[in-house]
C-alpha positions as CSV (number, residue, x, y, z in Angstrom):
1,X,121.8,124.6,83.2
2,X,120.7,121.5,85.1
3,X,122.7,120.8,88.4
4,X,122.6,117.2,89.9
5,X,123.7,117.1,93.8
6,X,124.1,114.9,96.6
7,X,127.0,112.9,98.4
8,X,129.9,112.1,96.4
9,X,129.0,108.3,96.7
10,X,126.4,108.5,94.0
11,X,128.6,109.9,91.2
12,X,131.6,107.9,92.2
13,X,132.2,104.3,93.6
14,X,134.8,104.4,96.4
15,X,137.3,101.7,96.9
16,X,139.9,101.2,99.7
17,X,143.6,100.1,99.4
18,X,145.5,97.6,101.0
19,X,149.0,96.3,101.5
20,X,150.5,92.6,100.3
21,X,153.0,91.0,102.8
22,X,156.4,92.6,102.1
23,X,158.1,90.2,103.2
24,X,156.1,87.5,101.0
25,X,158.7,87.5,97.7
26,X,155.7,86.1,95.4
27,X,154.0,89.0,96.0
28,X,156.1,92.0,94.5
29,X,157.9,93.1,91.1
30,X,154.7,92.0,88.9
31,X,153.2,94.0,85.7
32,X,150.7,95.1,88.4
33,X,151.1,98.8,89.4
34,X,150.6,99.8,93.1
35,X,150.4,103.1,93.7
36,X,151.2,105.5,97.2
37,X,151.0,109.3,98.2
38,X,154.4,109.5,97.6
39,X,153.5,108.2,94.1
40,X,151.0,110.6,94.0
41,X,152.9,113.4,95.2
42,X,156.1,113.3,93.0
43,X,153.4,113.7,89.7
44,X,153.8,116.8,87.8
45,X,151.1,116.3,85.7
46,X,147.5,114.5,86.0
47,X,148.2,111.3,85.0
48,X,149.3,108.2,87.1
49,X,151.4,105.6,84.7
50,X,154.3,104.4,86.6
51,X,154.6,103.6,90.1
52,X,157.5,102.8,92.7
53,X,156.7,99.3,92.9
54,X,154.7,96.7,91.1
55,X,152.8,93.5,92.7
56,X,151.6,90.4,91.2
57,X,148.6,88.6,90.2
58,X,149.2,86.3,93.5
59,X,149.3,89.3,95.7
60,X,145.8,90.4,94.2
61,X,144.3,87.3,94.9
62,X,145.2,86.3,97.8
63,X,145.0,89.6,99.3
64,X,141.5,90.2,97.5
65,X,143.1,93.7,96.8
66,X,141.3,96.2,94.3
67,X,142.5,96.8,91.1
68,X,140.9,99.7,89.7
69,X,140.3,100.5,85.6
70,X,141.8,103.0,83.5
71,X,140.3,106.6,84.0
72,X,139.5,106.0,88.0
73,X,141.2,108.7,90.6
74,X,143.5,107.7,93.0
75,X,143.3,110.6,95.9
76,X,146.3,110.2,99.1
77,X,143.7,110.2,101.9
78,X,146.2,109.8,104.5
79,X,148.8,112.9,105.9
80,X,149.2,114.7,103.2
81,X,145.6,114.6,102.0
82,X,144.9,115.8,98.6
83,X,147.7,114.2,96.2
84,X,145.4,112.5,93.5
85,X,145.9,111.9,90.1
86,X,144.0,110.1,86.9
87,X,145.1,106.3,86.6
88,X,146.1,105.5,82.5
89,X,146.1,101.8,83.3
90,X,144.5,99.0,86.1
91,X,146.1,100.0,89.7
92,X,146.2,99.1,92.7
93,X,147.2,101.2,95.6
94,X,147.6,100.9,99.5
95,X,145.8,102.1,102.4
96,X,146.6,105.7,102.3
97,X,145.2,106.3,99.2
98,X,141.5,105.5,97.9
99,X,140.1,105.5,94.4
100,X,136.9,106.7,93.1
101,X,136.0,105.0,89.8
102,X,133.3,107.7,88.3
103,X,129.5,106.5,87.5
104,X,127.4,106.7,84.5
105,X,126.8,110.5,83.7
106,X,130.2,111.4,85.9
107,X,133.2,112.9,83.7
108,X,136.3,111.3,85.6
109,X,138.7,114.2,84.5
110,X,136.0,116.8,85.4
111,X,135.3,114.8,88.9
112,X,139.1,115.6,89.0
113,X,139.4,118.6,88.7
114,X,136.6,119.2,91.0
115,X,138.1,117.5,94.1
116,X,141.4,119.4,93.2
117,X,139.6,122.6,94.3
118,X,137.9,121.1,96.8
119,X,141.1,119.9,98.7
120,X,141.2,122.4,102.1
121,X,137.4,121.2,102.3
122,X,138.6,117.5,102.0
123,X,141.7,118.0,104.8
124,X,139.1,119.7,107.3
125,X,137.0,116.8,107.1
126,X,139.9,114.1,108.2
127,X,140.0,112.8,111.6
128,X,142.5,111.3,113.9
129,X,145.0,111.1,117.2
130,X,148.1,108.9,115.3
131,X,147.2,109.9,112.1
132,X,144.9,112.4,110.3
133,X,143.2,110.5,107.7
134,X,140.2,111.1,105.6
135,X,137.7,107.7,106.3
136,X,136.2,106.2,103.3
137,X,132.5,107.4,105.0
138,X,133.8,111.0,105.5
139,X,135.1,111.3,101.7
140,X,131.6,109.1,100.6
141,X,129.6,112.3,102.5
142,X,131.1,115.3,100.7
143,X,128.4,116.8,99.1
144,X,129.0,118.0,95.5
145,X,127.6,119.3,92.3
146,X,127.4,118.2,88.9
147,X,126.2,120.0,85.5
148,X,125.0,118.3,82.9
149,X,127.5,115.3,81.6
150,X,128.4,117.7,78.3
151,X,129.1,120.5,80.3
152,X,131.6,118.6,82.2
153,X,133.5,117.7,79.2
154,X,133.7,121.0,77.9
155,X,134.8,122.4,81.0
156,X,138.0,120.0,81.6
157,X,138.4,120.0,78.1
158,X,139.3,124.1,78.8
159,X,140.9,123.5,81.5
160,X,142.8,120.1,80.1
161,X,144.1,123.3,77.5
162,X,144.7,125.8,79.9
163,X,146.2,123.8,82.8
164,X,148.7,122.7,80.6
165,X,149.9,125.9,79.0
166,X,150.1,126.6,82.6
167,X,152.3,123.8,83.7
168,X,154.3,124.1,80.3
169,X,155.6,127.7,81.7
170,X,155.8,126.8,85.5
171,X,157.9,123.9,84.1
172,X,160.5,126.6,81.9
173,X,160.4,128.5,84.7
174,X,161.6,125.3,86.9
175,X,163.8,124.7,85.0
176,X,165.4,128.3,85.2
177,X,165.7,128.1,88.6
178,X,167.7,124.7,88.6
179,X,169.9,126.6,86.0
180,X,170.2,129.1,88.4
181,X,171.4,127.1,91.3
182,X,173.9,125.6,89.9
183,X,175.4,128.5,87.9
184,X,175.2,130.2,91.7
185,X,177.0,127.0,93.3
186,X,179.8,127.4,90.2
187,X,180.3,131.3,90.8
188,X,180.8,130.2,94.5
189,X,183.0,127.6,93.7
190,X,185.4,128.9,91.2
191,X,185.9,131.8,93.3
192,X,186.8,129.8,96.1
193,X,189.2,127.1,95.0
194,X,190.9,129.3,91.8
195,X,190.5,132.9,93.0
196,X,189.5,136.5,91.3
197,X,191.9,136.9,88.8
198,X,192.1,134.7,86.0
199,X,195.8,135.2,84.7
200,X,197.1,133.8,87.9
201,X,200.0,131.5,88.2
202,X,198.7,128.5,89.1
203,X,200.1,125.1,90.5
204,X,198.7,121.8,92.1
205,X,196.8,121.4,94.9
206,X,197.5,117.9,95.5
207,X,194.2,117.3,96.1
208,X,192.7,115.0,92.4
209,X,189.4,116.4,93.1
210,X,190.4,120.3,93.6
211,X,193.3,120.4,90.8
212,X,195.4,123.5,89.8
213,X,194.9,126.4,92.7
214,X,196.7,129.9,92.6
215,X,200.9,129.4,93.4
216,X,200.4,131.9,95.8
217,X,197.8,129.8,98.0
218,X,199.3,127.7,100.8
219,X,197.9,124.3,101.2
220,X,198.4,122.9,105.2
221,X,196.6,120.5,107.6
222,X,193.7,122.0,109.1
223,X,194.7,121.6,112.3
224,X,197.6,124.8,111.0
225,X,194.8,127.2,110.0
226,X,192.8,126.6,113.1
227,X,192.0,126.2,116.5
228,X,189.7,123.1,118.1
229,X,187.5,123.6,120.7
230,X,186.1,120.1,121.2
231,X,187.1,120.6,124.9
232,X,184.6,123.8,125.3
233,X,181.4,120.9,124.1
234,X,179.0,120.7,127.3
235,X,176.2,118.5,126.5
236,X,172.4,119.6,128.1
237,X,169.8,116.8,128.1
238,X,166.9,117.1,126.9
239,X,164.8,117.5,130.6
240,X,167.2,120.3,131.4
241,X,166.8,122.2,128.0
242,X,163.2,123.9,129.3
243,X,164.3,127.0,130.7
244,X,162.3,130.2,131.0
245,X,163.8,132.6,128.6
246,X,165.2,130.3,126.3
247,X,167.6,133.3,125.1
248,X,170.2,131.2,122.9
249,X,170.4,128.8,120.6
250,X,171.7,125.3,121.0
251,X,173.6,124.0,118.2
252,X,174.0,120.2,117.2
253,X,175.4,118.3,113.9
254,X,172.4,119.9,112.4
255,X,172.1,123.2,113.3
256,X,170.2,124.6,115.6
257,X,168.1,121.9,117.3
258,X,166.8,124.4,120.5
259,X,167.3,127.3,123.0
260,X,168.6,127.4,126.4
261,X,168.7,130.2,129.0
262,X,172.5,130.4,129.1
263,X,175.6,130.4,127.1
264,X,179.2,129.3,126.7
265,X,180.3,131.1,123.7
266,X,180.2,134.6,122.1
267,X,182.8,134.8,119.7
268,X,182.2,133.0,115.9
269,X,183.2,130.2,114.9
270,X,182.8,127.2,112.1
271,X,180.7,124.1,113.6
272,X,181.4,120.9,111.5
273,X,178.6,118.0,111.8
274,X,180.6,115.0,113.8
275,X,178.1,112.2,113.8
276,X,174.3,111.5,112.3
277,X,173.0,110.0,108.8
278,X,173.2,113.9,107.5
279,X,177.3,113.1,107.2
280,X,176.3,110.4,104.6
281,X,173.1,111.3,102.9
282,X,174.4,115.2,102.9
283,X,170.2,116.4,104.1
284,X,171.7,119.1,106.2
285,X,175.0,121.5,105.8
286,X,178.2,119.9,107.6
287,X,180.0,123.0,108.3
288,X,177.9,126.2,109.2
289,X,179.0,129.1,111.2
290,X,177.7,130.1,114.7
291,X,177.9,133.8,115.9
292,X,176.3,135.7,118.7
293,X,175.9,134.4,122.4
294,X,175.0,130.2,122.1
295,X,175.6,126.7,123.3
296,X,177.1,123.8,121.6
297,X,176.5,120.0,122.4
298,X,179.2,117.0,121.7
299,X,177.5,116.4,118.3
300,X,179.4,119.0,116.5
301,X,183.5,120.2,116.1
302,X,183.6,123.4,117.1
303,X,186.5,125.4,115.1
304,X,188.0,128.9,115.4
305,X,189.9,130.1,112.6
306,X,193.2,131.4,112.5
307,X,194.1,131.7,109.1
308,X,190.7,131.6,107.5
309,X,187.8,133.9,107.9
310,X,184.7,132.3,108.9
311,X,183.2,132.2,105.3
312,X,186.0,130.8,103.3
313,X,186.7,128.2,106.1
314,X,182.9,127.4,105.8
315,X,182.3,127.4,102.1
316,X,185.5,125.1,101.7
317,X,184.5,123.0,103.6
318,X,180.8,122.8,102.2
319,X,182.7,121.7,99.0
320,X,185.1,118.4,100.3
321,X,184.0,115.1,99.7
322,X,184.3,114.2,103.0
323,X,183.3,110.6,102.2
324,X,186.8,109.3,102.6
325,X,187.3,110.5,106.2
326,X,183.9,109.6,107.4
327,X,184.2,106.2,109.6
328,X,181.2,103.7,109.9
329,X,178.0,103.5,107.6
330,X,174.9,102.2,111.0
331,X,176.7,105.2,113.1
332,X,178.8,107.6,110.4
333,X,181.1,110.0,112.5
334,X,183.9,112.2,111.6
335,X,186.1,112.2,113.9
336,X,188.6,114.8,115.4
337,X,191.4,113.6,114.0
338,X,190.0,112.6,110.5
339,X,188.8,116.4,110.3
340,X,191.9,118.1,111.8
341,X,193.7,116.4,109.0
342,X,191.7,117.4,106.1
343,X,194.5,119.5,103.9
344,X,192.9,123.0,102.9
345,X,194.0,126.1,100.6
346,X,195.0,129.1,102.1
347,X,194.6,132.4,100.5
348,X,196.2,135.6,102.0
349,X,193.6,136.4,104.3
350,X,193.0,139.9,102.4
351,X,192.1,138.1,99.7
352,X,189.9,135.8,101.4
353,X,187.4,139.1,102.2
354,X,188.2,140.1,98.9
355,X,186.7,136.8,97.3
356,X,183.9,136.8,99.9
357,X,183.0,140.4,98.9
358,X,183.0,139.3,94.8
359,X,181.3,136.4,95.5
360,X,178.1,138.2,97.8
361,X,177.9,140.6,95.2
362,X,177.4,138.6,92.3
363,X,175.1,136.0,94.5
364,X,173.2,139.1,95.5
365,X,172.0,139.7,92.0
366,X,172.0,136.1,91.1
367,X,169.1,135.8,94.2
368,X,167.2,138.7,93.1
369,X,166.6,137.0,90.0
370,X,165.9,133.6,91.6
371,X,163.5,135.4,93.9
372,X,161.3,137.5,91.5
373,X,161.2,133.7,89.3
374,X,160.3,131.7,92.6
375,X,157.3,134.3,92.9
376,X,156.5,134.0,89.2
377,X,155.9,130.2,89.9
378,X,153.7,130.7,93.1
379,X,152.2,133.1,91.2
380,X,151.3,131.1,88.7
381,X,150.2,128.0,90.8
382,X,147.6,129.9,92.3
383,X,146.4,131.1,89.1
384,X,146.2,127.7,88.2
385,X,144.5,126.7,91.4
386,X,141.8,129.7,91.3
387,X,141.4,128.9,87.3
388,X,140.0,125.1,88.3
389,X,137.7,126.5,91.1
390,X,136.4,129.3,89.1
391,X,135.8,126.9,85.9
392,X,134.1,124.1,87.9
393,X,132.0,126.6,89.8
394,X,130.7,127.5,86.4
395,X,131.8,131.5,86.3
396,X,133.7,131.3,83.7
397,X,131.3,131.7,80.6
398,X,130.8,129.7,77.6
């Protein structure tokens, strides 16, 4: 079989990308693609069609931007490195991608897949102090080889057939697991805010968004089911956070943000988020519990429950739309007073350890299923990943 090698500048031309003004109106929302790594990244497939935004004619000329044809890769050649995908139509793209438009006897989609298995190679040959980025130079100088221009097509034609049965069954199995989720968030749910037993009495909550609860529950202000410690919050700046042990963690609106060589509490309790775009966008729990021997900055609303066991008062609070009692959109904050007030439900507290006993026990099994699918996926990723390598390696026969 004849093998052509050499730098990857004589089977591809390389082009850089650029950004238009964004503040320059005439430049954007035109029938001109204009792809990014994040483009690049949310692809599930090999194919780039669509992109987040769009620029114009205008923008291309007077930016003397590329626009690259059909059939030329895009590759993200700036943090993370390696996101590339097969343009269907003329693209542009910023700087922190570059495209390589394939030469005569160069099969794009087998150029493709090559640089797909070449992709640890292509991040150890980036540079840079700000920013890692792999320069147009460096990506021109990775050497690679190229079998005759038939043998290309036959190989990502195999692998065109198996990738996709491939992706076809990582994608049911996807799938499953966002079936999964949300049959675990129901079990959780129903269990919490309706209880075990089905043929309950039942009456309303008063709450439109939580409806009919057991008539047994009692529904009360939190401040009556349990106890603020607000007062106990000792802020430690940042300087003074270095200790030498660094024994116990340091909790914030966030979780745990660090570790400090002493502590100020050692009994559980439920911290609720106060302030921080997390309270609007939801990227982090609000309420969490904290156990053990730990600190606690003025960031967070540090509750001990009275009425409540620290699960129940946690998981019901996971599930209130807060929105209405968060104050501010720049700075969002809950306040003490807006939280205290939130009414809650109140089961007996036997049955509260009841519920949270049900509910672990069906999540348990409910996980072990999620788990053994999650590795199924990985699984099959790396198949995927070794099947490209092996095939454009040429040792997998005929």
């Amino acid at each position: 079989m004849s093998v052509r090698s050499g730098s990857l500048r004589y089977f591809a031309k390389i082009k850089n990308g650029s950004t238009p003004a964004s503040g320059e109106p005439a430049y954007w929302d035109g029938d001109i693609a204009w792809a990014t790594p994040d483009d690049l990244g949310r692809l599930a497939g090999n194919f780039i069609s669509e992109t987040k935004r769009s620029i114009t004619p205008l923008a291309v000329a007077e930016n003397n931007l590329n626009v690259v044809p059909p059939d030329t890769i895009l590759l993200s050649t700036r943090a993370p490195i390696g996101h590339m995908a097969i343009a269907t139509s003329p693209m542009a793209f910023n700087q922190g991608c570059r495209a390589l438009i394939p030469q005569a006897e160069t099969h794009g989609p087998y150029l493709f897949y090559l640089l797909r298995s070449r992709v640890p190679e292509l991040n150890a040959s980036a540079n840079g102090t700000t920013f890692v980025e792999l320069s147009r130079d460096d990506l021109a100088c990775v050497r690679i080889s190229l079998p005759s221009l038939d043998i290309q097509k036959r190989i990502s034609a195999f692998l065109d057939e198996r990738t996709a049965r491939i992706d076809a069954l990582i994608a049911k199995k996807q799938a499953l697991l966002a079936r999964l989720t949300e049959k675990r968030q129901a079990i959780a749910t129903r269990a919490i805010t309706k209880g075990l037993d089905p043929a309950v009495p039942m009456k309303d909550s008063g709450l439109a968004w939580l409806g009919q609860i057991p008539a047994h529950w009692e529904v009360r202000s939190l401040r009556y089911a349990v106890e603020n410690l607000n007062r106990m919050r000792v802020p430690i700046a940042a300087e003074l956070r270095k200790g030498v042990e660094r024994l116990y963690p340091y909790y914030g609106a966030s979780g745990i943000i660090d570790y400090v060589d002493e502590f100020l509490f050692d009994f559980p309790t439920v911290l609720v988020a106060e302030d921080g775009a997390n309270l609007l966008s939801r990227s982090t729990p609000l309420a969490f519990s904290a156990s053990g021997q730990y600190w606690v900055n003025n960031h967070a609303h540090i509750l001990r429950p009275i009425d409540l066991t620290i699960w129940f008062c946690t998981s019901q609070l996971a599930l209130y739309p807060l929105d209405p009692y968060i104050s501010g959109s720049a700075q969002p904050k809950l306040t003490k007073d807006n939280l205290m007030s939130l009414p809650v439900w109140i089961p007996p507290l036997e049955e509260q350890v009841q519920i949270q006993a049900n509910v672990g026990t069906h999540l348990d099994a409910l996980d072990l299923v999620v788990e053994n699918c999650r590795i199924s996926v990985e699984r099959l990723v790396e198949y995927r990943s070794a099947l490209i390598t092996a095939a454009v390696m040429g040792q997998i026969e005929a």
